[in-house]
N, C-alpha and C positions, 0 to 999 in steps of 0.2 A: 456637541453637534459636529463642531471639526473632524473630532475622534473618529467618530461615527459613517463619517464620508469619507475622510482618509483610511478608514478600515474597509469599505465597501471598494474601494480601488485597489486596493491592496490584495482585495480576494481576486478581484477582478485580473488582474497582472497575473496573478500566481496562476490562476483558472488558463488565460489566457498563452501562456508557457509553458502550459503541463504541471503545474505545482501541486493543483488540487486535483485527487482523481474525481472522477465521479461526476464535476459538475453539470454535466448534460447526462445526466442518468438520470429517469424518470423512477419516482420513488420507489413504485409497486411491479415486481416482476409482471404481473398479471397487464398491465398496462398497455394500450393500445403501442400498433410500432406509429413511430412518425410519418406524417405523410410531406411530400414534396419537401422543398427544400425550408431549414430552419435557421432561428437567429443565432449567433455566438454568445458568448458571456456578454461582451460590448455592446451589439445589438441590445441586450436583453434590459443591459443597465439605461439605454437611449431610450427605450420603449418605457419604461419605468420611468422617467425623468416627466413626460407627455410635453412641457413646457421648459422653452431656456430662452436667453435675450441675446440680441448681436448689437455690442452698442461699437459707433459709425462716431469719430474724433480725429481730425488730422487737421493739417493747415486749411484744409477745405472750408471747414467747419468756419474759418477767418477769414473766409472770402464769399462767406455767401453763396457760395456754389454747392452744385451735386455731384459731381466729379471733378477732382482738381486735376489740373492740365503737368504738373510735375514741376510748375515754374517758382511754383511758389517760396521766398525765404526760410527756410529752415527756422531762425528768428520769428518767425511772424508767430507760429504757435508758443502762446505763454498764457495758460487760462491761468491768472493768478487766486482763483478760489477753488480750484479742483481739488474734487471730496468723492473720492471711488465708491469710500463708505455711505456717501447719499443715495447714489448711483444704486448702490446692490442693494442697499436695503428697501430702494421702493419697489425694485422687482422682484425680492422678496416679499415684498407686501402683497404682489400682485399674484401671486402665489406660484412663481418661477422658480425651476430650480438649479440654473445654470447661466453661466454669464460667456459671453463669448466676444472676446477684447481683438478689435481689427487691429491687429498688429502692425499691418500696414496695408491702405490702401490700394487703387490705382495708380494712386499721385506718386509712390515710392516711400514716401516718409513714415519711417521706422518707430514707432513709440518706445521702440529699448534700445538700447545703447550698441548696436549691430557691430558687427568689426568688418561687414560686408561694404558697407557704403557711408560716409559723409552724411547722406542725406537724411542725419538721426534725431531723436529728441535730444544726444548729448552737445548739439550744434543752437539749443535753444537756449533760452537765460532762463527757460522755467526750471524751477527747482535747481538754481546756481547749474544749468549744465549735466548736475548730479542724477538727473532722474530717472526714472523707469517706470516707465505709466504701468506698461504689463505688468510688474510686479504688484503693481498697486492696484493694480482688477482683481488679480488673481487671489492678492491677501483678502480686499476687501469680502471676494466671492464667499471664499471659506470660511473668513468671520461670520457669514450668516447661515454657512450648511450649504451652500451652493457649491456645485460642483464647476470645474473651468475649463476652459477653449478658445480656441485661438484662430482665427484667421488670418492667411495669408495670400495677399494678391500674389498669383504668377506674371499676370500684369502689370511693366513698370516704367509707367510715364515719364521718369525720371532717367534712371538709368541710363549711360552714355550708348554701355553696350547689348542693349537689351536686341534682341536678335542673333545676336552671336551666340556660340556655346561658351562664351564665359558667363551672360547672366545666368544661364540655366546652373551652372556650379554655381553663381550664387546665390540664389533662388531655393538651392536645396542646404545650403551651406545655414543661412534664415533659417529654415526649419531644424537642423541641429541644433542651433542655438536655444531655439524656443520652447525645444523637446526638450532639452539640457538643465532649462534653468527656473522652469515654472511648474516642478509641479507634477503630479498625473493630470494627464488630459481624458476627457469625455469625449470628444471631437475634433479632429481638425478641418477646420471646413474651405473649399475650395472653391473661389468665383469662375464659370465660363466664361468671364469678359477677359479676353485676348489680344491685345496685337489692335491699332489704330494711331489715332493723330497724338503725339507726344511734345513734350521738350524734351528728350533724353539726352538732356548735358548741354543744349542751345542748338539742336539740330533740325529743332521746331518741323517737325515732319511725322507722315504716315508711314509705318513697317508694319509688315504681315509675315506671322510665323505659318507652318503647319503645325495647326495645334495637336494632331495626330503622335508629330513622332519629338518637338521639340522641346519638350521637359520630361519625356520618358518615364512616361507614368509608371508604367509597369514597371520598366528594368532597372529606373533607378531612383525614382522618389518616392511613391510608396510604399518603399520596402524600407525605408527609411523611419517610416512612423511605423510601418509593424514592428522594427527590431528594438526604436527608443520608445516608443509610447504603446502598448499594446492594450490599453484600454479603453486607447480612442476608437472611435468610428470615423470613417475617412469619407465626409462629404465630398460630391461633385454632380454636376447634373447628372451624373451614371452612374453614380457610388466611388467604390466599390460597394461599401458600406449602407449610405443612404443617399436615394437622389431627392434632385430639385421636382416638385410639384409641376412645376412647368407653367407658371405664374407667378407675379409678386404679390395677388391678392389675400393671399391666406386661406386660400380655400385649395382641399382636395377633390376629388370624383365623388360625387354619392358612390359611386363603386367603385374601391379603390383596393385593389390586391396587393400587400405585400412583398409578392415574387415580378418581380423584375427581369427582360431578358436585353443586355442594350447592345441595339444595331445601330450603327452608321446607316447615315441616307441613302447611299450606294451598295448597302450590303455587306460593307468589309468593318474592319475593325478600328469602333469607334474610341472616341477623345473626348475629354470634358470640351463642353462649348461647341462637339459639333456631331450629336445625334438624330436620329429619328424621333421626333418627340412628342408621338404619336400618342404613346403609351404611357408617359411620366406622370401625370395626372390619374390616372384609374390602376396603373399596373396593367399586369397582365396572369389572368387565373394560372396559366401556364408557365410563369417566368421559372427562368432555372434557375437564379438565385432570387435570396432573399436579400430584398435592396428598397425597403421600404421608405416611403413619401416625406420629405419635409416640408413644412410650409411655411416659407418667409414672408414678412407682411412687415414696413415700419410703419410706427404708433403715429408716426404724422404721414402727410402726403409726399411723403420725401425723407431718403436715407437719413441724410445729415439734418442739420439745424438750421433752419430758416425763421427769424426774429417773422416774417408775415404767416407763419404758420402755426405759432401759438394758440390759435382758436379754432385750427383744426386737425385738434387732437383726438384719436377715436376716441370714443363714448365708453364705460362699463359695458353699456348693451352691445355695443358694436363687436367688443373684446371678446364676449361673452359669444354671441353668436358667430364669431370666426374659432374658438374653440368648442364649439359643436362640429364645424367644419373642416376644422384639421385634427384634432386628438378625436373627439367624436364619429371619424373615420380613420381610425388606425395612422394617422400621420402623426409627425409631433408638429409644436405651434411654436415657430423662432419670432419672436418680434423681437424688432428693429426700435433702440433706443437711441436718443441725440442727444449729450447733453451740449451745453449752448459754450459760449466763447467764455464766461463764468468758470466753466467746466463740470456743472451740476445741470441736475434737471431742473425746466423749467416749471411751476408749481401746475401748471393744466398736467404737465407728464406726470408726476407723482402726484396728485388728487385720481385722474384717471386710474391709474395701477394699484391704486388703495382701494378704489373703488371696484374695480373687476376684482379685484382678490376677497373683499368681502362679498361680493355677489356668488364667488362660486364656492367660498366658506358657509356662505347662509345655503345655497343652492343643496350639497351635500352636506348639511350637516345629520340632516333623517333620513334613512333609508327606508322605504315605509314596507319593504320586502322582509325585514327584520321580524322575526318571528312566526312566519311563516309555514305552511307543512306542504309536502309536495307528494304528489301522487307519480309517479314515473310510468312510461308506457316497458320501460325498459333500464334494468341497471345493470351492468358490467361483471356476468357471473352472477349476477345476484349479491355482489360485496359493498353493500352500502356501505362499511367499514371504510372503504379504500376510495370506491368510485359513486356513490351517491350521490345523490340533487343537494344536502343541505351542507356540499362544499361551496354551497352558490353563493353561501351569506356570510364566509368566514374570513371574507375582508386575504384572502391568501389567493392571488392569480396564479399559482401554479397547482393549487387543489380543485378538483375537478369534477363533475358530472360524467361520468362515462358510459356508453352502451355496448355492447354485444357488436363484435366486426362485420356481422350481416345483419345488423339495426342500423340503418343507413336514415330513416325519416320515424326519429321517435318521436313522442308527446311526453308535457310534461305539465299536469292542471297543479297552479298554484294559488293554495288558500290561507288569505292573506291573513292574520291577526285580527286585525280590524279593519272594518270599510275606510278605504284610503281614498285621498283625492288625489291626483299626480300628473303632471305633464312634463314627465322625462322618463326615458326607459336607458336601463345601461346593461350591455351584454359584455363580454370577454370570452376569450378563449383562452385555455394553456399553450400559447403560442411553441413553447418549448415543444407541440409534438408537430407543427407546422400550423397553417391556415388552411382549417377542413371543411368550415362550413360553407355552401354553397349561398342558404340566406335561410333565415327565420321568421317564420312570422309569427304575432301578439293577437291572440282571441279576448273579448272579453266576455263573459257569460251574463247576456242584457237579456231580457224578457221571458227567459226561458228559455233562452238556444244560445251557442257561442255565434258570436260576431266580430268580424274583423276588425282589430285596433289597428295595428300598425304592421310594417313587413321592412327586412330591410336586408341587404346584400353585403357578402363581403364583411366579416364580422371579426376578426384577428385580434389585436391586443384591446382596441377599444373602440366600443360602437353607441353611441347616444345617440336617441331618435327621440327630437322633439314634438310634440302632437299639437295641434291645429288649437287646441281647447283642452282643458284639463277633464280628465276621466274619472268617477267615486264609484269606485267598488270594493269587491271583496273575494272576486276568481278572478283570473284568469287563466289563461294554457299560450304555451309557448310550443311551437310546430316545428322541427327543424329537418333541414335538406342539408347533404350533404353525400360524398362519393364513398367516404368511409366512414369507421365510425366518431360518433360525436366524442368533442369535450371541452366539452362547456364550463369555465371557470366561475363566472360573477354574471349574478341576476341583479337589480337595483331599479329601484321607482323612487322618485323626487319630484319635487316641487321648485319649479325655477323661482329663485325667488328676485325681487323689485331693486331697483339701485338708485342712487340720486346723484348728479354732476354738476356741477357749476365751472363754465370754463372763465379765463378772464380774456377779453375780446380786444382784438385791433380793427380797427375799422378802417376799411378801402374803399374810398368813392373811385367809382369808375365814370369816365365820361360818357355825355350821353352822345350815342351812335346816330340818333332819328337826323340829327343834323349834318352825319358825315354828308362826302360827297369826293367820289373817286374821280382824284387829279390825272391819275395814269396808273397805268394794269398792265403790265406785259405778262402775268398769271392769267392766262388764256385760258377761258373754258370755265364751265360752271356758273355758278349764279355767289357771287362774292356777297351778299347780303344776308346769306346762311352763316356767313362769320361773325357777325353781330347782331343775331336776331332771337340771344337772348336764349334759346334750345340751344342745350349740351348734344341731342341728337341727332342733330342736323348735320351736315359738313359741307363746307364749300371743297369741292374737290375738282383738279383743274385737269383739263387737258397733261399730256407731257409737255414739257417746254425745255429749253433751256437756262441751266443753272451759272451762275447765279444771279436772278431778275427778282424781280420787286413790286410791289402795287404801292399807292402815294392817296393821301388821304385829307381831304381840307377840312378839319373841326370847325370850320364859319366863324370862330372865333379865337384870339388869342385867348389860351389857359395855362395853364402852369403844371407841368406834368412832372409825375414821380416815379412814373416807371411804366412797364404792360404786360399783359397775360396772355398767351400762347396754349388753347387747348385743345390737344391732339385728337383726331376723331374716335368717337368713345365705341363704334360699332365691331371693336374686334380685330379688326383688319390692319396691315401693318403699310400699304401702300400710302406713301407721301407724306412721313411723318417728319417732320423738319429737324432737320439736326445739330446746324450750323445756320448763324445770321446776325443782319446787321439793322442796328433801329439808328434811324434819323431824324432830323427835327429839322423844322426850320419856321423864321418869320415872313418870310414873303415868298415863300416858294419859289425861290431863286438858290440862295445859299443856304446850302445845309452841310450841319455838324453830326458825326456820325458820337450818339452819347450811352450807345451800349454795344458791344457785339460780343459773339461766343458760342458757347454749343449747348443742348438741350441733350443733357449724356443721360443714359440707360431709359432714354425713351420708349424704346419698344416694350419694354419688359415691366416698366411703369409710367401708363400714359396719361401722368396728372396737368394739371394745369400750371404752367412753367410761369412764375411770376419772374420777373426782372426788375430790380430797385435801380434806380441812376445813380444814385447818392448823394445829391442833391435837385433840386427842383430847376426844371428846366422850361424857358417859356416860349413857346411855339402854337403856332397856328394848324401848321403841316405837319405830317409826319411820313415817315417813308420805311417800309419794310420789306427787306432784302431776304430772298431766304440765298443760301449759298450750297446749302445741301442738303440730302434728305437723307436719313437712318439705312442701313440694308442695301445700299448699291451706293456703286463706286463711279457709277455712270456721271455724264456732267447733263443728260437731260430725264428727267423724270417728273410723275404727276406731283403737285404739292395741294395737302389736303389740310384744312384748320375747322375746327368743330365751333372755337370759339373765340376771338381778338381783342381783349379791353384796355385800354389805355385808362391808368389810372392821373385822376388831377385832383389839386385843391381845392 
């Protein structure tokens, strides 16, 4: 299995450098030319992969937090049961095929032993000092056939000099390193989170780069993983390689193009982390490269490890239907693994990933298109040898269906073996000659005449469409549009099949709100009882005011509180999302202790419900909550909006 992946990279390097001729030579002279622009060796390996994981581990992960502020001891991280090997093989289970180890966060903290910065694993007591996490992703990965990757924050909270052109050398000096010493890579993948509030080195402050020209994408870090890794793909929300989805939901565009063109907001020449991102979700039919969709999603409601998130672990089904939604639309599907302060997953994360992986083992394991005969309105020359319909069942994405180059909308009636039952259809294309089809559509032949199944756009490496209710027949015809001529690699009908989950549960009593009663509101505007009425819908959204003020709140009774929930308005919209703040408490609404503050980091881009533990039980009547700032402006007055406020107690 090693052999097998270390060989397939191996061609990949060589392809990639010119070693192999040929590799973009489409078998059959007679063969359509390529249309618009197509994927590399790299691309091609990315697109083949459909599924890989980004598992989230730093000192963060010891604080309970979702972004670490860079303050944290270097010391503090010491999972003393960490088992890499746990790790890959439940996402191998899950039926992933690639691991992808943050190297280093936000927060700065290096998992290998850097010669760039102090601020390493070798500064921990885990593993005597001695250790190397990345190495220990990377072995584990490949112990199971999985291939590896690496992220690296260009963002470094820590950093004394991060702003200056000496972090940028060492920023790229990390990536030699990492290029050097683990491995062939699949990806190197790149955050747009940029430049904001730091420790960098106790200077406890905000710095803003221009992300534009400050780490010199082009002229001098990218050319960096072309020349040591060449078999990576180089994520960033613009590529080059493959961009961001343009959400953390897991979900692509029902129509979602491949080719990619990326502009700056102004028109000029854009930067990760600061385009028009208009188009990253669907593409664009026109892109002039080929820069196709990833979809990031973590397995919990949150990047890292949160002990109250345990029981909200996606589901099989959940998995399942966000892999219709990003592989099933030509994206690939990156989730987001935590394993906990242990250093392993916790058992709802490997039950889940066991269970998605057999759902989509049991899902394809029949093709029920398998034996089939096909009538073609049209074949390529007439050389079924080369370009025929029954390259559709021969499990080979680069063998193909082809038509005549002025067959631009062929048919193709397919008669199945036996009357089938199916509620999945799976299309492909030979990507290798570009993304041709315009859209498809699925007849079925009911009462005596063809009737619309299903229709769908945008069809590139890989297109499932799932139907409403399961369909038994034994014809259909597939319709195809397209500017040039078709080539259609893989036909496929399945039966989704059933899963079963058992999570293990924490339970959080929240206070009852019927009895609040607001002490004082300088949060001007709106109607404040939309924050705890119970609807995620809702939002209390206020006036502008100025920052940073607060609302105060009498529970009518002393209770003994453990922490509270903060949930940002769920309508889409980014106005007044809270970023920064401070929770109080008090017994007589006189003297108050302030028993949490901090920030609500990567809120915009995932606007879940922000729990806050105290860590230990605190007893108050009052409570008082400060917002100090809101996400997306630097302003000190803005609107502040909350969908939903719970204060949990005993």
């Amino acid at each position: 299995m090693v052999f097998d992946y270390l060989g397939k990279l191996m061609v990949l390097s060589l392809a990639a450098t010119g070693g192999l001729a040929g590799c973009n030579a489409v078998d059959h002279q007679d063969a359509p030319a390529p249309y618009g622009p197509i994927p590399t060796e790299a691309q091609l390996n990315w697109h083949e992969m459909e599924m890989y994981c980004l598992i989230h581990f730093t000192p963060t992960t010891f604080q309970n937090k979702e972004w670490g502020f860079g303050d944290a001891p270097a010391e503090l991280f010491n999972p003393k049961h960490f088992d890499a090997y746990q790790i890959a093989a439940a996402a191998k289970a899950g039926g992933f095929n690639g691991l992808i180890s943050v190297a280093k966060h936000h927060d700065g903290y290096c998992l290998w032993p850097t010669k760039t910065t102090e601020y390493n694993i070798s500064h921990s007591p885990w593993r005597g000092g001695k250790g190397d996490m990345v190495k220990e992703f990377m072995e584990a990965a490949h112990k199971e056939g999985m291939q590896f990757g690496v992220y690296v924050s260009a963002w470094d909270r820590n950093f004394p000099k991060y702003g200056d052109p000496e972090y940028a050398d060492a920023y790229r000096e990390q990536l030699r390193e990492l290029y050097s010493n683990y491995g062939p890579l699949f990806i190197s993948w790149h955050d747009g989170a940029n430049g904001g509030d730091g420790f960098y080195g106790g200077a406890n402050e905000a710095r803003r780069i221009d992300r534009s020209t400050y780490y010199q994408w082009e002229e001098k870090t990218w050319p960096i993983t072309r020349e040591m890794q060449p078999t990576a793909v180089i994520f960033s929300d613009i590529g080059p390689d493959v961009r961001w989805v343009g959400n953390e939901k897991g979900i692509a565009g029902e129509t979602s193009w491949a080719t990619f063109t990326p502009v700056a907001p102004d028109g000029g020449k854009p930067a990760p982390g600061f385009i028009d991102d208009r188009f990253l979700g669907s593409g664009q039919r026109d892109g002039k490269y080929w820069i196709p969709a990833e979809c990031d999603v973590p397995q919990r409601p949150g990047w890292f490890y949160h002990p109250e998130q345990d029981d909200a672990v996606k589901t099989p089904d959940q998995l399942f239907d966000l892999y219709l939604k990003s592989v099933g639309r030509g994206a690939a599907f990156n989730l987001g693994l935590a394993p906990n302060m242990d250093g392993v997953l916790h058992p709802n994360d490997v039950a889940s990933l066991k269970g998605f992986g057999d759902k989509l083992n049991r899902t394809f394991a029949e093709n029920f298109a398998s034996g089939a005969s096909f009538n073609a309105s049209n074949i390529r020359k007439n050389q079924g040898k080369h370009f025929g319909p029954t390259n559709l069942l021969d499990d080979d994405r680069y063998s193909y269906w082809a038509t005549d180059d002025d067959v631009t909308q062929p048919a193709l009636i397919v008669e199945l073996k036996d009357e089938s039952t199916f509620d999945l259809i799976r299309l492909r294309e030979n990507i290798k000659l570009g993304q041709r089809l315009d859209s498809v559509w699925v007849d079925v032949w009911k009462d005596e005449t063809w009737q619309p199944l299903a229709m769908a756009t945008s069809i590139g490496s890989c297109r499932l469409i799932a139907l409403e209710e399961p369909v038994t027949t034994k014809q259909l015809r597939l319709r195809l549009f397209a500017p040039v001529a078709a080539a259609l690699s893989d036909f496929g009908l399945f039966r989704i099949a059933a899963s079963a989950f058992e999570t293990q549960t924490n339970e959080r009593k929240a206070a009852d709100p019927s009895k609040w009663n607001i002490q004082n509101n300088l949060l001007d505007g709106g109607n404040p009882a939309l924050a705890w009425d119970g609807n995620k819908e809702s939002s209390w959204l206020t006036n502008e005011v100025d920052l940073p003020n607060y609302f105060s709140i009498d529970m009518g009774s002393l209770q003994t509180l453990t922490g509270f929930g903060y949930l940002p308005r769920q309508d889409g919209e980014g106005a007044g999302l809270i970023s920064h703040y401070v929770f109080e408490t008090s017994v007589d609404g006189n003297r108050w202790e302030a028993v949490a503050r901090g920030e609500f980091s990567n809120i915009v881009a995932n606007p879940i419900l922000q729990f806050v533990d105290f860590g230990k039980p605190v007893q108050a009547r009052y409570f008082r909550f400060t917002v100090e700032a809101v996400a997306n402006t630097s302003s000190n007055r803005s609107a502040v909006s909350i969908a939903e406020f719970e204060v949990y107690a005993k």
